[in-house]
C-alpha positions as a printed NumPy array, in Angstrom:
array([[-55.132,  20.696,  20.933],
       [-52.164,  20.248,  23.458],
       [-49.798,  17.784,  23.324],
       [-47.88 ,  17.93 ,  26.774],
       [-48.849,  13.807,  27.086],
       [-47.768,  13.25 ,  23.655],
       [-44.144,  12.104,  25.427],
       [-46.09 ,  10.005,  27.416],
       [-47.929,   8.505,  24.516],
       [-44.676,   7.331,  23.309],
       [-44.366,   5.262,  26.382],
       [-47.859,   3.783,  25.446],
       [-46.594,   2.997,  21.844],
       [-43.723,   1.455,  23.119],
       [-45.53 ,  -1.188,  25.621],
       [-48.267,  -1.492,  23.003],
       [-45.562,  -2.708,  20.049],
       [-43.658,  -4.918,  22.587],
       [-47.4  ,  -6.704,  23.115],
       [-48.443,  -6.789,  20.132],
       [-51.285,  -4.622,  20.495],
       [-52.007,  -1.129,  18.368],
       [-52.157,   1.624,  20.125],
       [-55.431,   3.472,  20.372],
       [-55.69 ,   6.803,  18.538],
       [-58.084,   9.053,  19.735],
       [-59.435,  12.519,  21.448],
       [-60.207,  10.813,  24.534],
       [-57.092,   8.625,  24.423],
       [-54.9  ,  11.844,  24.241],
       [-56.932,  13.441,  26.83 ],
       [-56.278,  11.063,  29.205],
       [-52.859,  10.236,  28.534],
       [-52.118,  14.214,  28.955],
       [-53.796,  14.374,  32.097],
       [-52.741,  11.315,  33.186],
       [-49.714,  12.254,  33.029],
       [-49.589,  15.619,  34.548],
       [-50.968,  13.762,  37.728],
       [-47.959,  11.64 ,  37.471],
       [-45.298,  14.055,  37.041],
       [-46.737,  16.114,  39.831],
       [-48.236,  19.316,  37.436],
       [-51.071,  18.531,  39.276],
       [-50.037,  17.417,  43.04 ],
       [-52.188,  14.821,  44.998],
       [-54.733,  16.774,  47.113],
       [-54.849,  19.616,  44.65 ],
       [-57.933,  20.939,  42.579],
       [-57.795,  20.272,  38.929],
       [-58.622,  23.503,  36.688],
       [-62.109,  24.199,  35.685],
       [-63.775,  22.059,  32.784],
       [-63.879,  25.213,  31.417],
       [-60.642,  25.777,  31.028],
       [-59.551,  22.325,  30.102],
       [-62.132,  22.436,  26.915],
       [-60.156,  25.567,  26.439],
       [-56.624,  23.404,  26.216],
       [-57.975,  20.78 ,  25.034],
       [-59.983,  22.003,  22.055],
       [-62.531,  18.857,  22.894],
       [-66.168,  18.31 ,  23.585],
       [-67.403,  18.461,  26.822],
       [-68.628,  14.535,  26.181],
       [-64.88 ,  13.709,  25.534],
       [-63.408,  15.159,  28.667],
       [-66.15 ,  13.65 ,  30.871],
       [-65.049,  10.647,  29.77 ],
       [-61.468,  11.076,  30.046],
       [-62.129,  12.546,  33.855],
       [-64.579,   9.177,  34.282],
       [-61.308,   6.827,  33.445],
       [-59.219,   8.595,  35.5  ],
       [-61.67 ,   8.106,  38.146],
       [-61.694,   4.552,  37.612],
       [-57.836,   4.198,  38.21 ],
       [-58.391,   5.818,  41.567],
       [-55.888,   9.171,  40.805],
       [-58.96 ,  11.977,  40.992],
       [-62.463,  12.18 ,  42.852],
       [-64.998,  14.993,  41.833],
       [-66.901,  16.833,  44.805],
       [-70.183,  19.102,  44.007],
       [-69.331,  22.35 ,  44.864],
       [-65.214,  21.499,  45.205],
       [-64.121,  20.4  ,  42.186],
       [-62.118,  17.478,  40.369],
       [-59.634,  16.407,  43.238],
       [-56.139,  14.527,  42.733],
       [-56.74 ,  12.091,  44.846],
       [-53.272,  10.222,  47.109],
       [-51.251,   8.125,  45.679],
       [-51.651,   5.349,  47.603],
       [-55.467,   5.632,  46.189],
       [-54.116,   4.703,  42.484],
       [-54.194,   1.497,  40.923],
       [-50.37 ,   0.882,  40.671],
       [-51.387,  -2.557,  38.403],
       [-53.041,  -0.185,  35.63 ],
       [-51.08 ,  -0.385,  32.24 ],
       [-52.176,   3.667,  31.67 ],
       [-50.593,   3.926,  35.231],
       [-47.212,   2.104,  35.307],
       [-46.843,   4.279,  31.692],
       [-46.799,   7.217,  33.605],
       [-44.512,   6.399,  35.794],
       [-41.741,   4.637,  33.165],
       [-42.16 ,   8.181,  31.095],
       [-40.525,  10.117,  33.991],
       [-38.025,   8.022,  33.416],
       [-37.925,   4.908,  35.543],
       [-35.904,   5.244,  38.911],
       [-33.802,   2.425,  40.574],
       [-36.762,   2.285,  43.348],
       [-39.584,   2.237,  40.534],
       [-37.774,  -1.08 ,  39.247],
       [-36.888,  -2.192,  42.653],
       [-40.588,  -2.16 ,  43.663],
       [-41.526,  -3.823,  40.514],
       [-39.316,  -6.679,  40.66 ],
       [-40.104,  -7.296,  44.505],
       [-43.784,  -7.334,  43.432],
       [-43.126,  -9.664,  40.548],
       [-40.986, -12.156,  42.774],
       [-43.71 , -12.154,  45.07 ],
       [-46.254, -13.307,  42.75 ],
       [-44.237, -14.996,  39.7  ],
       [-42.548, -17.222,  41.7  ],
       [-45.988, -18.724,  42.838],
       [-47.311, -18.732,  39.077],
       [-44.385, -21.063,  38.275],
       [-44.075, -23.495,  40.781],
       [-48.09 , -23.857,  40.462],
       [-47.498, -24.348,  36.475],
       [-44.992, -27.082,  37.507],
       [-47.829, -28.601,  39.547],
       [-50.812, -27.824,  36.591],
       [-49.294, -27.66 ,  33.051],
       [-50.234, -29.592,  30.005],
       [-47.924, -30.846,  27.544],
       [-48.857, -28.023,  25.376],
       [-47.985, -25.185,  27.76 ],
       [-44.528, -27.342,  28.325],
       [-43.964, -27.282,  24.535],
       [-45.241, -23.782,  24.113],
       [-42.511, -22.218,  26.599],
       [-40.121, -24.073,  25.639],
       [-40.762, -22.293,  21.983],
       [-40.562, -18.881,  23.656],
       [-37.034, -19.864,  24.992],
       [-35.785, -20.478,  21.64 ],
       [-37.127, -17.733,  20.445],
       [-35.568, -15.611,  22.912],
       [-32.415, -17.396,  22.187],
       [-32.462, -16.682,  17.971],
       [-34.359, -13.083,  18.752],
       [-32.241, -10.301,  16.771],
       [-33.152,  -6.911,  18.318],
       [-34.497,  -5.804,  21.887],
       [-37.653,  -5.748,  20.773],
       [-37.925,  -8.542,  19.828],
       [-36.089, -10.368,  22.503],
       [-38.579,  -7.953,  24.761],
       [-41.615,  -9.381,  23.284],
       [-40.74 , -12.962,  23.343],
       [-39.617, -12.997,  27.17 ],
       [-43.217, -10.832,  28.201],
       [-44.986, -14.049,  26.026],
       [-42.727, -16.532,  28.03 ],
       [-44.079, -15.019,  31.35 ],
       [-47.735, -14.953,  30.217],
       [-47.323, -18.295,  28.953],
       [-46.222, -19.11 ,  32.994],
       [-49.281, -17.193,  34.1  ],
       [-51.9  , -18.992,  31.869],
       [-50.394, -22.547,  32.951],
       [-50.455, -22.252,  36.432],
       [-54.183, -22.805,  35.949],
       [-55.054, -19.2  ,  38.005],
       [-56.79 , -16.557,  36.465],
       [-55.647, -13.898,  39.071],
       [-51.977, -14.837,  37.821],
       [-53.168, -13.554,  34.552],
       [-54.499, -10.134,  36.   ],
       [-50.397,  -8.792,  36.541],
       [-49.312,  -8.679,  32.84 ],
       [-49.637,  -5.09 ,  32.498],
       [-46.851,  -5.416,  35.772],
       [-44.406,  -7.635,  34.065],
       [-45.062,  -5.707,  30.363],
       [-43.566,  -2.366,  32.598],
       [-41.16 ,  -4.118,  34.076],
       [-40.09 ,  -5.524,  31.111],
       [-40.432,  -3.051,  28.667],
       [-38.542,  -0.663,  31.456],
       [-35.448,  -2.716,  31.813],
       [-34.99 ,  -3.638,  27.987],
       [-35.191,  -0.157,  27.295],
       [-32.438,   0.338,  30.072],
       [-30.119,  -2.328,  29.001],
       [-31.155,  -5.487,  26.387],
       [-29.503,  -8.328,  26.992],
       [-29.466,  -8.75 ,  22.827],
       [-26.846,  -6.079,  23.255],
       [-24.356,  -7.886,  25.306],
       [-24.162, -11.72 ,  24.591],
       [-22.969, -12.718,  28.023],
       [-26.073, -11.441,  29.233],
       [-28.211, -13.052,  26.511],
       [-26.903, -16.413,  27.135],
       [-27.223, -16.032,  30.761],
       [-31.184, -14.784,  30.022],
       [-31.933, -17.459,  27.738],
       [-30.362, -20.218,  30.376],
       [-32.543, -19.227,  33.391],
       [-35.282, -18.86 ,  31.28 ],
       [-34.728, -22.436,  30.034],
       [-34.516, -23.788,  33.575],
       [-37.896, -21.952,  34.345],
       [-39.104, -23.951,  31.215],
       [-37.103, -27.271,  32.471],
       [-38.653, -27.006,  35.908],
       [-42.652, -26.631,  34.853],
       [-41.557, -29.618,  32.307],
       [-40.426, -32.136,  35.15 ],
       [-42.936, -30.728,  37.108],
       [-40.588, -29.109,  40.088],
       [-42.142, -26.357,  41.372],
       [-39.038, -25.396,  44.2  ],
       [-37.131, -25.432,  41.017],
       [-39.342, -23.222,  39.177],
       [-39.511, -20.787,  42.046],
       [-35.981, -20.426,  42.069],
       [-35.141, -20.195,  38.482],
       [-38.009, -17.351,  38.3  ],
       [-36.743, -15.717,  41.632],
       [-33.459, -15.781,  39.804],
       [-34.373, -14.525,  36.206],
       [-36.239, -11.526,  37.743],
       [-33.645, -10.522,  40.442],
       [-30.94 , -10.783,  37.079],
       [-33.446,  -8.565,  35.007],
       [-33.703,  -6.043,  38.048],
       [-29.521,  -6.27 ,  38.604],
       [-28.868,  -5.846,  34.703],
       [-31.341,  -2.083,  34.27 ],
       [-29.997,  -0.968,  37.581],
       [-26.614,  -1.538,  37.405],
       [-27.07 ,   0.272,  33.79 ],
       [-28.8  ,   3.153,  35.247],
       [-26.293,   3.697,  38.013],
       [-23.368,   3.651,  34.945],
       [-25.119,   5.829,  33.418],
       [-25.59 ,   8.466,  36.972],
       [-21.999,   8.346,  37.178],
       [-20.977,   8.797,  34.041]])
């Protein structure tokens, strides 16, 4: 079978550890992930005709059952459209769902740009800041306590990933208390976001940065506590906005270098 998404898996792995989940293992997993990813990279450009199923049985080595359904999930993340008498069509990118986890992958495994981060934080700050300041208005004592035991664990956490994993709990913990289920519906956003930018730079590697983390993170925690949401607005605004500073200031070290 090929393996041309098996780099791309790796990007699954990775977001799949940092949530706790286990990554799935299976022909139509790795069907879609290499396709996926083709799309992404632009092997296959928006507009154009994917090959034959034919000939992607052929590369595949798979039933036709398992790339219909591979094709079907594609479908229903928007990136290809199948025509009688056309063909399988990559469909524009402005047709994809941006908010799927598969998607986001795709795009961190090209290796995530200073604009790719840039339009993740601006998304996140438009929506995270609104999930705190409504779990300042909405929390129970429980979700109070239960953040503020993601902030020490941040604080005591001993490698990126687990520093990683303890900040993307933190933020679902904000989602779940502000009392909206939509809120909820972004965490495969902030897992990209911040599985991207830990990968970049961790801020377990540089204990300036860590402290500085774990403070605004605290003060996110401090504000839902005392119930302030124009406090927890800004202390989210300004823990994203820090994240997004930190990866790209790393990647641009990095262009130069």
């Amino acid at each position: 079978m090929d393996r041309s998404g098996g780099k791309a898996r790796h990007s699954g792995d990775l977001i799949a550890t940092l949530s706790g989940r286990s990554p799935a293992r299976n022909l139509h997993s790795d069907v879609l992930w290499a396709l996926g990813f083709a799309i992404v990279s632009g092997q296959y450009e928006e507009g154009s005709i994917l090959p034959p199923d034919s000939e992607l049985l052929e590369r595949f080595g798979v039933s036709r059952t398992v790339l219909r359904e591979a094709l079907k999930t594609l479908a229903a993340k928007g990136m290809i459209e199948a025509r009688a008498r056309i063909g399988t069509r990559v469909l524009p990118r402005n047709r994809w769902n941006l908010f799927d986890a598969d998607v986001l992958a795709w795009h961190f495994e090209l290796g995530p740009e200073v604009s790719f981060l840039r339009s993740l934080a601006e998304v996140r700050i438009g929506i995270e800041i609104e999930a705190a300041a409504l779990a300042a208005e909405r929390r129970s004592e429980a979700a109070a306590e239960a953040l503020a035991g993601w902030v020490a664990r941040m604080a005591e956490a001993e490698t990126p990933a687990d520093f990683a994993r303890y900040d993307l709990e933190f933020h679902k913990a904000v989602a779940e208390a502000s009392g909206n289920p939509f809120m909820a519906s972004i965490s495969a956003l902030v897992e990209m976001a911040l599985t991207a930018a830990f990968t970049i730079s961790s801020p377990v590697n540089e204990p300036e940065a860590l402290a500085q983390t774990v403070r605004v993170h605290g003060a996110i925690a401090e504000a839902i506590r005392d119930r302030d949401p124009a406090g927890a607005r800004e202390a989210m605004k300004i823990a994203i906005a820090e994240g997004f500073a930190r990866a790209a200031g790393r990647m641009r070290d990095g262009a130069r270098s």
